[in-house]
Backbone as CSV, one residue per row, in Angstrom:
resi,resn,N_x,N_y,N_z,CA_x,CA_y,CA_z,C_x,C_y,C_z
1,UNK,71.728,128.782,96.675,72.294,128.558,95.347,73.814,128.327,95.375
2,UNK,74.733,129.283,96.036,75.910,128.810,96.152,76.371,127.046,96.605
3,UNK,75.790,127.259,97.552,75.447,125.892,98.271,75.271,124.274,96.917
4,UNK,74.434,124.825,96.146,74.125,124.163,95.250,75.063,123.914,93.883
5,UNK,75.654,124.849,94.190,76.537,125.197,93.000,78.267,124.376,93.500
6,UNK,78.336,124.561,94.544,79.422,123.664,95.167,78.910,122.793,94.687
7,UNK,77.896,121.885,95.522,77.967,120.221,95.307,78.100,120.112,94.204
8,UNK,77.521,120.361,92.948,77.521,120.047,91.687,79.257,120.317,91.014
9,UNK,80.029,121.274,91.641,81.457,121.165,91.230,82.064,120.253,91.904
10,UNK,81.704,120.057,93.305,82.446,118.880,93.245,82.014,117.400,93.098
11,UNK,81.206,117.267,92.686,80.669,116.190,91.734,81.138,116.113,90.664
12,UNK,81.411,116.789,90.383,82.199,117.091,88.675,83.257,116.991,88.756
13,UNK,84.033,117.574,89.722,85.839,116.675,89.848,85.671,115.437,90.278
14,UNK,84.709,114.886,91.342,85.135,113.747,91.646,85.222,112.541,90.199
15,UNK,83.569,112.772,89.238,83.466,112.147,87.861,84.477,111.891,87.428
16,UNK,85.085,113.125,86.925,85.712,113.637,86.187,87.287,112.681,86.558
17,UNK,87.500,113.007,87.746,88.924,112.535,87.908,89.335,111.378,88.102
18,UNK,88.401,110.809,88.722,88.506,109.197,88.517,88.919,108.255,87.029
19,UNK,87.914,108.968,85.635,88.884,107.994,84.525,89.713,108.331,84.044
20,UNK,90.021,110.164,84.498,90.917,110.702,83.803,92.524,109.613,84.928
21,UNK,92.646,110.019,85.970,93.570,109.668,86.836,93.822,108.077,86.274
22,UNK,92.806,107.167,85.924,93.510,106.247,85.903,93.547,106.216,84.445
23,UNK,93.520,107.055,83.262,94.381,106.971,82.553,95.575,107.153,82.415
24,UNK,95.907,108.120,83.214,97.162,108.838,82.955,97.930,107.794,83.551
25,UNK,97.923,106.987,85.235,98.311,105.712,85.379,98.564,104.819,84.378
26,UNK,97.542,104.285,83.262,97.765,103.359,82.499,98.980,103.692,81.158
27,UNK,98.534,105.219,81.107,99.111,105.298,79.955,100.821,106.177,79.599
28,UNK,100.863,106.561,81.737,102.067,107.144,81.530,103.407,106.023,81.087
29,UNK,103.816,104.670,80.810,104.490,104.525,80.503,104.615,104.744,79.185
30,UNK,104.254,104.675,78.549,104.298,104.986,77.032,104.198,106.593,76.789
31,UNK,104.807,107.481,77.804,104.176,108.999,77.132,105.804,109.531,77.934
32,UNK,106.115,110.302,76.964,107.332,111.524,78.030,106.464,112.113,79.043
33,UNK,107.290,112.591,79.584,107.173,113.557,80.940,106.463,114.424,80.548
34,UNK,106.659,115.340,79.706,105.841,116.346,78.800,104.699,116.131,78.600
35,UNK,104.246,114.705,77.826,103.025,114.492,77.785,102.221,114.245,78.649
36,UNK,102.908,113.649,79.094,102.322,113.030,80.456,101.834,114.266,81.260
37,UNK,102.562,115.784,81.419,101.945,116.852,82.107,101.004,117.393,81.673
38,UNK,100.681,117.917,80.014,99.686,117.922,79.162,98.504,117.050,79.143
39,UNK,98.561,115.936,79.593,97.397,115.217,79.788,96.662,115.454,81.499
40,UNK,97.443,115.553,82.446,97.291,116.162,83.614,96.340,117.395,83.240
41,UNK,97.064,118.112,82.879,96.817,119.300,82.752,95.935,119.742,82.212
42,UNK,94.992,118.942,81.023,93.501,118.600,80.973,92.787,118.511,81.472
43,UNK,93.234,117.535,82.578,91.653,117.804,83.857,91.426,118.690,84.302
44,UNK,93.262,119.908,84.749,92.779,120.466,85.656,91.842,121.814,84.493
45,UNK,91.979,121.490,83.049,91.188,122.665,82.403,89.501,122.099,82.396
46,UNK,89.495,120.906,82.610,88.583,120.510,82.804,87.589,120.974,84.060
47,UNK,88.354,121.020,85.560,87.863,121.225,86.432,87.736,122.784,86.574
48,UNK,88.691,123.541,86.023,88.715,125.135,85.587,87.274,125.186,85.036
49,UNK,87.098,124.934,84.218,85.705,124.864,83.172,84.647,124.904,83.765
50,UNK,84.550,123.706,84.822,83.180,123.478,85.682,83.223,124.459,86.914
51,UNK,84.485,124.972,86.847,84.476,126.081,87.589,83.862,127.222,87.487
52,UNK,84.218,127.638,86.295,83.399,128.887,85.379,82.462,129.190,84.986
53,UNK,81.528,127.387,84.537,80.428,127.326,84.165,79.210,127.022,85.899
54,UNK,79.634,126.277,86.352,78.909,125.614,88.016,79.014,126.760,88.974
55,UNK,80.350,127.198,89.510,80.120,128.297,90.176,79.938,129.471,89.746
56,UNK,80.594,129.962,88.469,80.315,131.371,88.137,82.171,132.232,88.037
57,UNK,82.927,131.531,88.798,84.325,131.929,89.328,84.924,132.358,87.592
58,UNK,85.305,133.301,87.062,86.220,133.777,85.876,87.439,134.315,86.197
59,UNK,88.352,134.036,85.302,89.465,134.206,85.570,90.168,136.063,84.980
60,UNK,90.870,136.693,85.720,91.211,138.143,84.982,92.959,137.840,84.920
61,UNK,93.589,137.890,84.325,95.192,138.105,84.224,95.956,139.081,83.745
62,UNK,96.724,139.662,84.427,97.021,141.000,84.356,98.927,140.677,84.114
63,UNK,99.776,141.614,83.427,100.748,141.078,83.317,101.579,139.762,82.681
64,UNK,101.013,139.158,81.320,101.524,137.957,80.505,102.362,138.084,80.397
65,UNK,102.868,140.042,79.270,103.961,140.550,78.932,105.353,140.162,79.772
66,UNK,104.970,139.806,81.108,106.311,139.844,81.966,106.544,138.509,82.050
67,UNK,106.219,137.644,81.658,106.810,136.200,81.325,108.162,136.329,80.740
68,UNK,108.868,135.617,81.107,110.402,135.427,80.314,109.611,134.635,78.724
69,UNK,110.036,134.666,77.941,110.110,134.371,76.538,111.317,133.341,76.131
70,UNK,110.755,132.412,75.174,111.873,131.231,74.985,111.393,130.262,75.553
71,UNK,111.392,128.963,74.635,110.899,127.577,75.260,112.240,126.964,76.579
72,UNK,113.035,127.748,76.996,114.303,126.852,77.798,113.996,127.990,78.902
73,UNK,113.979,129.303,78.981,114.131,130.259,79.336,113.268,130.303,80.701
74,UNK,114.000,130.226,81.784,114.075,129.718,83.079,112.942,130.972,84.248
75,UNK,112.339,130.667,85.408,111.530,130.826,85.931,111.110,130.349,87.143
76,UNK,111.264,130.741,88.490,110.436,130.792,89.468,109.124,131.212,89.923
77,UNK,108.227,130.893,89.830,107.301,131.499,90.268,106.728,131.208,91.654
78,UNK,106.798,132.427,91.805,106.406,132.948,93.525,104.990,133.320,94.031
79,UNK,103.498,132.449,94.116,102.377,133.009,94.665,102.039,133.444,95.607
80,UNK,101.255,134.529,96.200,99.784,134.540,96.458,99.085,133.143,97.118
81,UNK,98.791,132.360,97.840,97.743,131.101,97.991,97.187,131.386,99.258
82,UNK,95.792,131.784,98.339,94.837,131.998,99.037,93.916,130.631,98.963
83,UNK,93.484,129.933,98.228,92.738,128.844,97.845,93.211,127.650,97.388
84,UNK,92.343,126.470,96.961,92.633,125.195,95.723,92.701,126.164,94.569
85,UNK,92.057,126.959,94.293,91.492,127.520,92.440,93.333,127.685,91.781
86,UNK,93.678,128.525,92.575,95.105,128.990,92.344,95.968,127.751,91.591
87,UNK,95.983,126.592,92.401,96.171,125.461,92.598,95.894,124.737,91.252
88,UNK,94.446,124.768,90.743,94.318,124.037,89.745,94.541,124.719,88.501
89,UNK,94.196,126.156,88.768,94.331,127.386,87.864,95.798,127.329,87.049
90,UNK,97.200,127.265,87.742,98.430,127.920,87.205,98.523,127.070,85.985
91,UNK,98.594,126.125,86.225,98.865,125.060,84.816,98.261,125.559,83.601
92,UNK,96.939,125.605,83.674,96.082,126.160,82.527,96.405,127.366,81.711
93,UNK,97.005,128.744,82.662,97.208,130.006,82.467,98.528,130.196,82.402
94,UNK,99.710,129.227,82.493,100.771,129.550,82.218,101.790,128.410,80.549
95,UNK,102.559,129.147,79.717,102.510,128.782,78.929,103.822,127.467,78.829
96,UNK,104.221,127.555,80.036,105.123,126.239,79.720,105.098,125.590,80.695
97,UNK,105.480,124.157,81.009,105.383,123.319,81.793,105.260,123.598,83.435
98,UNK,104.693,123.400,84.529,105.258,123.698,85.805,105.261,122.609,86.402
99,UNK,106.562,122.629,87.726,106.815,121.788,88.155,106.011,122.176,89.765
100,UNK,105.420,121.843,90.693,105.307,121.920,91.831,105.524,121.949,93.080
101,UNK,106.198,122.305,94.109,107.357,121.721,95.121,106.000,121.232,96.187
102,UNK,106.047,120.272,96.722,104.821,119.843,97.302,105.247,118.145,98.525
103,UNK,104.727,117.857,99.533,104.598,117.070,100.286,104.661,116.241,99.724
104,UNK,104.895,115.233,99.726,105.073,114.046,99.751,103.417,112.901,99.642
105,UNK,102.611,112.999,100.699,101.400,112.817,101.371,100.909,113.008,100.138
106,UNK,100.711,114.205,99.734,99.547,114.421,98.751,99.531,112.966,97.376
107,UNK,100.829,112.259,97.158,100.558,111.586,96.122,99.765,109.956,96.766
108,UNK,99.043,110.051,98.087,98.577,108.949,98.184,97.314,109.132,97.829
109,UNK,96.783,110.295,98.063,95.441,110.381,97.609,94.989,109.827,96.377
110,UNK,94.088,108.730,96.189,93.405,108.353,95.030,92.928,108.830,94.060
111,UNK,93.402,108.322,92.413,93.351,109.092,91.603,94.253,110.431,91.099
112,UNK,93.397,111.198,91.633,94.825,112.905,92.117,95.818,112.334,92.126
113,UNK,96.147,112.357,93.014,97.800,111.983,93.819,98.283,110.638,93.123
114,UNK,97.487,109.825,92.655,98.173,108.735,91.769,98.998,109.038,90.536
115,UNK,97.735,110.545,89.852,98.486,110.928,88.526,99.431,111.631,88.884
116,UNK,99.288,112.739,90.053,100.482,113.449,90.206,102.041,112.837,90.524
117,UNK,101.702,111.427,91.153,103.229,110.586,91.201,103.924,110.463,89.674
118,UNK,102.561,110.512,88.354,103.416,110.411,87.079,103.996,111.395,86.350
119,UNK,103.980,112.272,87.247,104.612,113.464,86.640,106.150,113.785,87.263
120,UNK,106.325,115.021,86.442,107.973,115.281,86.959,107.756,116.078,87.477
121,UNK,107.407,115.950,88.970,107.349,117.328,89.854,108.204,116.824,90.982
122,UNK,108.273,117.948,92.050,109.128,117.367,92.953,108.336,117.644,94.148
123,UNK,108.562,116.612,95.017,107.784,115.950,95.977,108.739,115.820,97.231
124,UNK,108.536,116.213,98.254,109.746,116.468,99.551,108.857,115.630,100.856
125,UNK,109.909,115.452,101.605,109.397,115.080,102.889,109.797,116.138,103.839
126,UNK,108.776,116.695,104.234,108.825,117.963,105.031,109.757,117.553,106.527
127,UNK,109.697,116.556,106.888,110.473,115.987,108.100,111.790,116.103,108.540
128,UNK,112.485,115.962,106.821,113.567,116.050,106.862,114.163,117.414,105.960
129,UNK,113.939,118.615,106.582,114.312,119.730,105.864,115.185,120.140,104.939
130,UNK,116.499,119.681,105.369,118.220,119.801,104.811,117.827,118.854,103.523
131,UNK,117.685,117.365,103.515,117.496,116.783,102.620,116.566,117.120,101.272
132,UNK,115.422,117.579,102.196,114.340,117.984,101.040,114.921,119.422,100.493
133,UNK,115.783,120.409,100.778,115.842,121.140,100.269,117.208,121.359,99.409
134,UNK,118.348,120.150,99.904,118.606,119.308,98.284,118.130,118.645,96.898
135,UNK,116.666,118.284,97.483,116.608,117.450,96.809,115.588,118.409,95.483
136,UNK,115.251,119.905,95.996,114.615,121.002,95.476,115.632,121.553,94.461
137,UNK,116.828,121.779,94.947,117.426,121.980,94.371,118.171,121.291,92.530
138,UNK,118.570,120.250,93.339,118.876,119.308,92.540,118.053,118.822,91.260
139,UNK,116.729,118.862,91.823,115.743,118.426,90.108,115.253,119.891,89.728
140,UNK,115.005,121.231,90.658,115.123,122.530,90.150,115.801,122.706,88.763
141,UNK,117.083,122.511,89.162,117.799,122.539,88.155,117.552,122.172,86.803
142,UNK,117.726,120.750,87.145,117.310,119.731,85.704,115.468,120.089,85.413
143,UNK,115.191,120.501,86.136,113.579,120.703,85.395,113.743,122.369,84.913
144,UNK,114.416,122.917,85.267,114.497,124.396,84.869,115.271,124.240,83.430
145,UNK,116.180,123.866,83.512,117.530,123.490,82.017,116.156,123.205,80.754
146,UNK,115.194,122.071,81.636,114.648,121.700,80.086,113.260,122.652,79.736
147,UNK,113.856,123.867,80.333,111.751,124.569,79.995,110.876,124.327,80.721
148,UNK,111.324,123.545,82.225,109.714,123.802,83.075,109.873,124.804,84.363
149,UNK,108.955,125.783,84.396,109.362,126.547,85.604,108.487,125.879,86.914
150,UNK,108.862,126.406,87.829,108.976,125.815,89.260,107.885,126.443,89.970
151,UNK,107.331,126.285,90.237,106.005,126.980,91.018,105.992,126.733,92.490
152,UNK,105.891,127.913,93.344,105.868,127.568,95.067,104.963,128.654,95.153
153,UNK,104.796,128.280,96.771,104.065,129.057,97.628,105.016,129.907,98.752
154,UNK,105.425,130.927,98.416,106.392,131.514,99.897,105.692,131.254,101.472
155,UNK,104.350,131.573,101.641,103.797,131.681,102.808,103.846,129.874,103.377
156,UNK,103.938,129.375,102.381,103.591,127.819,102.249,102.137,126.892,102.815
157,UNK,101.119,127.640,102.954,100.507,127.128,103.282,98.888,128.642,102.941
158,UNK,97.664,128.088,102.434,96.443,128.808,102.968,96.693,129.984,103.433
159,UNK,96.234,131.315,102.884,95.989,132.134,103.430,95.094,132.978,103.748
160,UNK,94.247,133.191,104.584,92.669,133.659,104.560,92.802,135.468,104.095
161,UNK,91.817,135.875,103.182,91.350,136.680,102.249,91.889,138.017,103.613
162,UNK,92.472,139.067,103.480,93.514,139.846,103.689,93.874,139.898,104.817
163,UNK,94.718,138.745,105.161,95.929,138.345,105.621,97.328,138.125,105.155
164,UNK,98.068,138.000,106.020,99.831,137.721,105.491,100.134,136.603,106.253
165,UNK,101.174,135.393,105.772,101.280,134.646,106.047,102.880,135.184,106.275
166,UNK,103.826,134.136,106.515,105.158,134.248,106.727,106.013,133.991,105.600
167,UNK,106.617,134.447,104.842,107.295,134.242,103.405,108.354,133.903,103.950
168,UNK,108.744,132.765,103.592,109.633,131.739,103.790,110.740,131.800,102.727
169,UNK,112.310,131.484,102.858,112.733,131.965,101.595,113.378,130.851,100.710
170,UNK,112.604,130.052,100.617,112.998,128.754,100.134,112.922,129.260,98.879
171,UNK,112.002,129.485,98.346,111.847,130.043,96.245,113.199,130.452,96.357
172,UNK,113.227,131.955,96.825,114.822,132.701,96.576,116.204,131.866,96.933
173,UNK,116.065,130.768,97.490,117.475,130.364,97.914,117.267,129.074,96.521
174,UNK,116.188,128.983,96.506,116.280,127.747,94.700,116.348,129.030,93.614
175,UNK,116.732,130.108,93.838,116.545,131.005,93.022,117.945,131.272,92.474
176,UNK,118.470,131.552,93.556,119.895,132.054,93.719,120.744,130.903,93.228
177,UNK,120.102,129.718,93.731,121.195,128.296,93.344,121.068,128.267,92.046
178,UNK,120.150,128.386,91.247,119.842,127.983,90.291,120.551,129.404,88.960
179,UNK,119.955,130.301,89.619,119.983,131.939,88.762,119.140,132.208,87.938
180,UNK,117.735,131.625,88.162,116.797,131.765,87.621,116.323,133.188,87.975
181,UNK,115.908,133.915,87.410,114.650,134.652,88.206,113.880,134.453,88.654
182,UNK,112.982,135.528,89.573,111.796,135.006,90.278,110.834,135.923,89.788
183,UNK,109.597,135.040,89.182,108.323,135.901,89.495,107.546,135.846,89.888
184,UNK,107.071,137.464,90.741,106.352,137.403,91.863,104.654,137.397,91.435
185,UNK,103.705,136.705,91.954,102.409,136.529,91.516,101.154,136.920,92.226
186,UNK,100.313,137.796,92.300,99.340,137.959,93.134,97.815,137.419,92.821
187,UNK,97.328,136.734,93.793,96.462,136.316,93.284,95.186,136.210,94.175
188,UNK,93.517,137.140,93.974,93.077,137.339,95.007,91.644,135.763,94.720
189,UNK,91.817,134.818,94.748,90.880,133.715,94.766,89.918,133.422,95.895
190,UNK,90.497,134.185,97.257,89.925,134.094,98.222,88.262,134.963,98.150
191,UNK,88.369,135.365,97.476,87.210,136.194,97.021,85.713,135.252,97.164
192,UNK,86.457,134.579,95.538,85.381,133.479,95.228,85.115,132.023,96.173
193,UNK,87.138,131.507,96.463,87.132,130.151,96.957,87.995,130.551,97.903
194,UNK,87.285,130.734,99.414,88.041,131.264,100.593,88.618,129.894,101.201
195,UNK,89.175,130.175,102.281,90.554,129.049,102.540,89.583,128.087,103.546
196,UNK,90.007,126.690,103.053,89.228,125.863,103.446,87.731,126.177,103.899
197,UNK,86.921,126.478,102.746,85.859,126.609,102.732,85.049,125.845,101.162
198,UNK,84.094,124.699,101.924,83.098,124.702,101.035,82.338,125.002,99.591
199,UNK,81.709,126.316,100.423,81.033,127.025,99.608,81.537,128.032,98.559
200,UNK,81.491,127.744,97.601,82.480,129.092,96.759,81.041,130.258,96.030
201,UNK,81.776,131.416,96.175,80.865,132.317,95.501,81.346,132.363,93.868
202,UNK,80.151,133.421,92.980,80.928,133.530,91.731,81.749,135.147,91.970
203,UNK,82.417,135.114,90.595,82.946,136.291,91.118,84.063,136.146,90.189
204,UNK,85.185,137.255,90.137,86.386,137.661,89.340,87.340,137.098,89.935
205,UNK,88.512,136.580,90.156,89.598,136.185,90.810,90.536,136.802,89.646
206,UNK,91.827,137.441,90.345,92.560,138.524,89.660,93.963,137.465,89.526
207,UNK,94.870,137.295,88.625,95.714,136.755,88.523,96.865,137.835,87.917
208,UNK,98.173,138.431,89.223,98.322,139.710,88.671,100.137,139.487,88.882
209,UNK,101.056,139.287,87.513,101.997,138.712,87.502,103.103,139.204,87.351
210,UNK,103.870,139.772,88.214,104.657,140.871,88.363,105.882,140.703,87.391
211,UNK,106.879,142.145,87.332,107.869,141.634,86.248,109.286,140.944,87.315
212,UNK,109.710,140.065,86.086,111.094,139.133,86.571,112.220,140.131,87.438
213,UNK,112.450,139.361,88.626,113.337,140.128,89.541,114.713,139.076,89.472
214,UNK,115.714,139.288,88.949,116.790,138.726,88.898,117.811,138.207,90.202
215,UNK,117.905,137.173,90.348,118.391,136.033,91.396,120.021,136.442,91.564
216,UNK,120.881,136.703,90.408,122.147,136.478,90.612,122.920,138.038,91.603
217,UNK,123.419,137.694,92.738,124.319,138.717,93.479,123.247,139.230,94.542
218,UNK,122.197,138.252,94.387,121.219,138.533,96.166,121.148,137.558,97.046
219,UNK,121.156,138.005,98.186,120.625,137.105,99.510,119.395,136.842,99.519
220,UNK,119.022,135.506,99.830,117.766,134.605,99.843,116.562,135.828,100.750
221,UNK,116.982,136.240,102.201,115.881,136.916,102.474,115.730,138.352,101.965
222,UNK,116.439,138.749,101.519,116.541,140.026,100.535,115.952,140.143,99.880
223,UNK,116.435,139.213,98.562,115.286,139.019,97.748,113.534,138.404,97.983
224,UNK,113.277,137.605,98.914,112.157,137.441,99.612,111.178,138.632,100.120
225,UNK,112.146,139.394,100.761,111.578,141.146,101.136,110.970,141.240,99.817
226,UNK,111.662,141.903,98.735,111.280,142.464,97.618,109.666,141.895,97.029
227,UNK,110.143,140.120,96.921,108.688,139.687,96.736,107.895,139.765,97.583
228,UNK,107.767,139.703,98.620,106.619,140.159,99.600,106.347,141.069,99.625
229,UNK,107.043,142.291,99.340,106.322,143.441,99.216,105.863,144.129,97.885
230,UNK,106.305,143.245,97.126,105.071,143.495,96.005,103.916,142.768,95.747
231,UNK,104.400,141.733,96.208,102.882,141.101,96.146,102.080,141.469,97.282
232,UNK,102.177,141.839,98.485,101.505,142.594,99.588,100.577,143.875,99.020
233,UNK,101.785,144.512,98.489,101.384,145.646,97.919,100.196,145.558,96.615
234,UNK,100.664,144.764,95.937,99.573,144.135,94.893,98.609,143.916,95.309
235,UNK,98.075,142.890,96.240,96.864,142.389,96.823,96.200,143.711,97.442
236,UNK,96.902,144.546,98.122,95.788,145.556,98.607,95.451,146.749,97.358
237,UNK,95.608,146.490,96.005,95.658,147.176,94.965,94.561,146.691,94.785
238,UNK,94.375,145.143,94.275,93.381,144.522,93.619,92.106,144.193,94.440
239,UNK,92.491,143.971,95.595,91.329,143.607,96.956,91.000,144.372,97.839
240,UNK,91.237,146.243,98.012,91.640,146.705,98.812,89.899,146.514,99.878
241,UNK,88.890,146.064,99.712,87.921,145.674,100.533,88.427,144.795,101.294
242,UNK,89.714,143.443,101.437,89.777,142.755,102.076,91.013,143.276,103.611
243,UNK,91.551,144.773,102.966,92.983,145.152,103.598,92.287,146.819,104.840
244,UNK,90.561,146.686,104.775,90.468,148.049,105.800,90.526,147.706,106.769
C-alpha cells in the first residue's frame, strides 16, 4: 500500500505541475513578483494536499506565536532538512513571502525549475563561493526590506532521520549582514518522507519553530552554535525514537 500510495503522489505532481508551471511561464509577465509567488505557491498547496490525502502525511506546527509580526518585519529562517515535504511544505505554512537560497541547476528542470526562474528567489552558483555569497547577500537585503523572509538549510543538504549534518554558517553571516534575526526550525519529515527515498509512509511530521534569536553584536559561528543546538536539541524532543 505505501508503495501504491507513492506512485499515485507522484502522478499527481507530475499532472499537476506541468499546466500549472507553464502557466506561471506564460503569465509571469503580467504579474508582480508577489503574485507571481502566490501562484507558485498553489501548487505547492496543491501537492501538500495530495500529500495528506494519497499518502496519509499531516502536518503538526508548534510555535506560530514566535514569528516576528508586521508585513516588512524581517526574518531568517534556519531548518531542519530532512526530506522534499519540508521543501514543498514552508511556503504553505508560513505567512509571508519566502525567498529560497538554492543552486542554480535546479531552475533547468522542466516545468519546476522553469516556474521557479519566475520568481524572486535567489539562485547561486555553488562553484564560485565568494561571489555567490555576495550575491546572497545583496538581494537578502532587498528581499528582506520588502517582507520576504529568506529560507536556508544550515546542514545544506539531506539529512537521514537522526542524524547531524554540518551547520554551515552562511544563514548567520546573511544574518549579521543584514540584522535580521534568525529563526531556528525543527522539522522531523524524515519520519514519513525519509531522505531520498521513494516510498513515503503516513504519519505526523512535526514542524517546531523556535523563538527569534537576534543577529546584531554576534559572530557568524556563534550564533550558528546556538541554532544547532536547539534545533538538535528539538529533534531529539520530538523524535526521540530516531536519537537511541
Amino acid at each position: 500500500m505505501p508503495f501504491l500510495r507513492s506512485v499515485l503522489h507522484m502522478l499527481w505532481m507530475v499532472l499537476t505541475v506541468v499546466p500549472w508551471g507553464l502557466a506561471v511561464v506564460v503569465a509571469a509577465p503580467f504579474l508582480s513578483s508577489t503574485q507571481v509567488y502566490w501562484m507558485c505557491a498553489g501548487w505547492l498547496k496543491v501537492a501538500v494536499r495530495g500529500g495528506n490525502v494519497i499518502l496519509g502525511i499531516r502536518n503538526q506546527v508548534i510555535g506560530y506565536e514566535n514569528l516576528p509580526v508586521g508585513s516588512t518585519a524581517p526574518a531568517i529562517l534556519l531548518l531542519k532538512h530532512q526530506s522534499t515535504w519540508e521543501t514543498f511544505c514552508m511556503p504553505t505554512l508560513m505567512p509571508h513571502p519566502l525567498a529560497y537560497v538554492f543552486k542554480k541547476e535546479l531552475l533547468y528542470v522542466p516545468f519546476f525549475g522553469w516556474a521557479m526562474a519566475k520568481m524572486d528567489m535567489i539562485h547561486i552558483d555553488r562553484s564560485k563561493r565568494a561571489q555567490a555569497f555576495n550575491k546572497v547577500v545583496e538581494q537578502g537585503k532587498r528581499l528582506l526590506a520588502q517582507g520576504t523572509w529568506v529560507i536556508m538549510f544550515p546542514e545544506g543538504t539531506r539529512i537521514d532521520r537522526g542524524q547531524k549534518g554540518q551547520y554551515k554558517s552562511g544563514g548567520t553571516r546573511l544574518a549579521i549582514e543584514t540584522g535580521a534575526p534568525v529563526i531556528p526550525i525543527a522539522v522531523t519529515s524524515a519520519k514519513c518522507w525519509p531522505r531520498k527515498a521513494f516510498i513515503k509512509r503516513p504519519g505526523v511530521v512535526e514542524f517546531s519553530i523556535g523563538k527569534p534569536i537576534p543577529s546584531e553584536g554576534r559572530k557568524p559561528d556563534e550564533l550558528m552554535r546556538e541554532v544547532e543546538d536547539w534545533i538538535e536539541a528539538e529533534m531529539r524532543r520530538l523524535d526521540p525514537e530516531a536519537y537511541r
